[in-house]
C-alpha positions as CSV (number, residue, x, y, z in Angstrom):
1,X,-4.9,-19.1,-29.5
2,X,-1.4,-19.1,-27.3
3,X,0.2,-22.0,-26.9
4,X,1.4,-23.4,-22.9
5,X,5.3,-22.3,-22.8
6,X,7.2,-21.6,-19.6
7,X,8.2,-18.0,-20.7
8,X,4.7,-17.7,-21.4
9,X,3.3,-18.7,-17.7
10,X,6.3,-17.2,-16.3
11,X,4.9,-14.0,-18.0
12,X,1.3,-14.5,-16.5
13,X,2.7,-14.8,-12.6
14,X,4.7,-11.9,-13.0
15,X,1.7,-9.5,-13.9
16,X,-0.6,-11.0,-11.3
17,X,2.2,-9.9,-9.3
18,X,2.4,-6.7,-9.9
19,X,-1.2,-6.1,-9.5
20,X,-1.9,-3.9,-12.2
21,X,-4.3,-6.0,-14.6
22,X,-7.4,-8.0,-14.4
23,X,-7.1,-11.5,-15.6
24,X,-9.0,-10.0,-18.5
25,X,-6.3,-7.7,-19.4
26,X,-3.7,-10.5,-19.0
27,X,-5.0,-12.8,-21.4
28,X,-5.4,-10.3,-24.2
29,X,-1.9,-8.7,-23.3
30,X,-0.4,-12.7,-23.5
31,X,-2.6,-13.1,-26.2
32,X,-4.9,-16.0,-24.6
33,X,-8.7,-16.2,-23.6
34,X,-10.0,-16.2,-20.6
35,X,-11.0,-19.9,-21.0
36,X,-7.9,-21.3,-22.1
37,X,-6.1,-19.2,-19.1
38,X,-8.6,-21.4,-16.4
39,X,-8.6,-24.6,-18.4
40,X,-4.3,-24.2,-18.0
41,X,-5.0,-23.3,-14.4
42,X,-7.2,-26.7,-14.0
43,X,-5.0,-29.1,-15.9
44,X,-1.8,-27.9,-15.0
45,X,-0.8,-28.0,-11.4
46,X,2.9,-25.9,-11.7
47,X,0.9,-23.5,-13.5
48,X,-1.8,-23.1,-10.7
49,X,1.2,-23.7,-8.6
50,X,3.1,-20.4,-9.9
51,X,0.1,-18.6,-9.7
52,X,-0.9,-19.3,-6.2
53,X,2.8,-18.2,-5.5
54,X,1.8,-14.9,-7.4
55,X,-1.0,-13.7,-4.9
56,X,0.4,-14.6,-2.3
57,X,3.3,-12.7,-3.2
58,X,1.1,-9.8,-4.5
59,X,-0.9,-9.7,-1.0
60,X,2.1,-9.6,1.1
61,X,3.2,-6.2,-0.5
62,X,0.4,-5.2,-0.3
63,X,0.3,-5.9,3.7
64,X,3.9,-4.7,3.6
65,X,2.6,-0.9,2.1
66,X,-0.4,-1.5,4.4
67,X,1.8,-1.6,7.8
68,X,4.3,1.6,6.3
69,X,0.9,3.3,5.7
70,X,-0.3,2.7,9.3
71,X,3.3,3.7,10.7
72,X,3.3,6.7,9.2
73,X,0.0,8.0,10.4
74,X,1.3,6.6,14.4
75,X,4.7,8.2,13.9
76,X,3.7,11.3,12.0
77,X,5.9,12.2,9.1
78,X,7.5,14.7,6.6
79,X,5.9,15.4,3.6
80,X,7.7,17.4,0.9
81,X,4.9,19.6,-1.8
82,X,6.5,21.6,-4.7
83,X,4.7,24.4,-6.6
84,X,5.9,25.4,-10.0
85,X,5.2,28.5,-11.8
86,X,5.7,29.3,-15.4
87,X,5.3,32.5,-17.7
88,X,5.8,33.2,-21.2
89,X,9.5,33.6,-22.4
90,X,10.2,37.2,-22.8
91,X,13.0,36.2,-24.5
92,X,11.6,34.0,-27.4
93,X,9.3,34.3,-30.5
94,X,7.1,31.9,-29.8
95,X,4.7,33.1,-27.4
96,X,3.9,29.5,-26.4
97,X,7.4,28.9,-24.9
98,X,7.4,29.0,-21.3
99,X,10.1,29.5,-18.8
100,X,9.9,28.5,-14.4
101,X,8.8,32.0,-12.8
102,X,9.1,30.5,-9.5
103,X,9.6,27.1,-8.1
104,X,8.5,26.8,-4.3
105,X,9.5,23.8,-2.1
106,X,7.7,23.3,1.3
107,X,8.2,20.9,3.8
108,X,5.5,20.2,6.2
109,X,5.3,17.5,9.1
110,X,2.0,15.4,9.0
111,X,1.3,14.8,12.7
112,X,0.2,11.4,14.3
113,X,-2.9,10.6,14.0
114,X,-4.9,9.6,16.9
115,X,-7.8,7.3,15.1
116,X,-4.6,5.5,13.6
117,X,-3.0,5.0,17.3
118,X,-6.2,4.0,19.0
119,X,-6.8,1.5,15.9
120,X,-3.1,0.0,16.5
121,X,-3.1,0.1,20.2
122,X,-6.8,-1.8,20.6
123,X,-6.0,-4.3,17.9
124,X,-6.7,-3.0,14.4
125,X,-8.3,-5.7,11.6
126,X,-8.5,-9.7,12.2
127,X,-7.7,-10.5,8.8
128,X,-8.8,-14.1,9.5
129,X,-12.7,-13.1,10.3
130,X,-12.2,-9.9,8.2
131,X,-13.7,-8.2,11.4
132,X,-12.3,-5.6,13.9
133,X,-10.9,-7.4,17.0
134,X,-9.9,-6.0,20.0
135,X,-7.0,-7.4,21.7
136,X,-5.3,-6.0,24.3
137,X,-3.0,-3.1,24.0
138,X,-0.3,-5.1,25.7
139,X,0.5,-7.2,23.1
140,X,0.9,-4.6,20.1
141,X,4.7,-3.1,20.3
142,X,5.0,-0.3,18.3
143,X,8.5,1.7,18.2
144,X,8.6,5.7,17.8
145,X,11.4,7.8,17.3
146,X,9.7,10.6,19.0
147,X,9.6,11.5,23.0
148,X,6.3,13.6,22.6
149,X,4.7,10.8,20.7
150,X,6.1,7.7,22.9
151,X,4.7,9.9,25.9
152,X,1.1,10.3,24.2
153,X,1.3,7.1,23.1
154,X,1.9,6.0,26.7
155,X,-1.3,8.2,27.8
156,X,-3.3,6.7,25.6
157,X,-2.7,3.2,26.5
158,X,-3.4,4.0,29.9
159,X,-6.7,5.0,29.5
160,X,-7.4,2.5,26.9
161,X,-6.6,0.2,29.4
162,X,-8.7,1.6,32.3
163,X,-11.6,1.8,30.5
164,X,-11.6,-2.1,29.7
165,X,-11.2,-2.6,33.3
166,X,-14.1,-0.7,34.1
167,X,-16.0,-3.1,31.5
């Protein structure tokens, strides 16, 4: 099997990283077992070190996509679809070659979402207790570039926060 190098861990972090693999599919890409991937993690403590620092690093893009994601569906957004059409080459032998008929672009706005405003405004996910908590909706900022949104927005937290009160 591999033997322990720096290059070699170095290698390991970075695709734990990136999120793509299963340690499984690390250690036959690196060329190690499984075993001899968790004895290095137990007997080396920069190693386990580097790899804490790994998934923590993955996690916090994926938290970082995560809160984009959730902006977009408060915000609304564009959202750009292309349609390509091709037909045989009049102009060729080959019947097989093809040539773009028509290309189409479209550009459609995605509105807000309301289950994705409620969500934000009464708290959304306690990571902690991996549980929904509600908070209250004054202490959740959230900044829109839009006047009809804002005012919704605005709406919505006003009867968000007169049915607590009711409670």
């Amino acid at each position: 099997m591999g033997k322990f190098t720096r290059s070699l861990a170095d290698k390991i972090a970075t695709l734990i990283e990136e999120d793509n693999y299963t340690i499984t599919e690390i250690c036959r890409i690196v060329g190690i077992s499984r075993k001899m991937f968790y004895q290095w993690k137990a007997t080396k403590p920069n190693f386990a070190e580097e790899l804490q620092e790994a998934v923590e690093a993955r996690e916090e893009k994926l938290k970082q996509k995560a809160r984009q994601s959730m902006r977009q569906k408060v915000e609304g957004y564009k959202q750009i679809e292309t349609k390509t059409t091709y037909a045989a080459s009049k102009d060729s032998d080959d019947p097989y070659t093809l040539v773009v008929k028509e290309y189409v672009v479209k550009e459609k706005y995605c509105v807000p979402e309301t289950s994705a405003i409620v969500y934000s405004l009464s708290g959304g996910y306690n990571e902690s207790k991996g549980e929904k908590q509600p908070q209250p909706a004054s202490s959740l900022v959230i900044t829109v570039d839009s006047e009809k949104t804002k005012r919704d927005m605005e709406r919505l937290q006003q009867k968000l926060s007169g049915k607590r009160s009711l409670c």
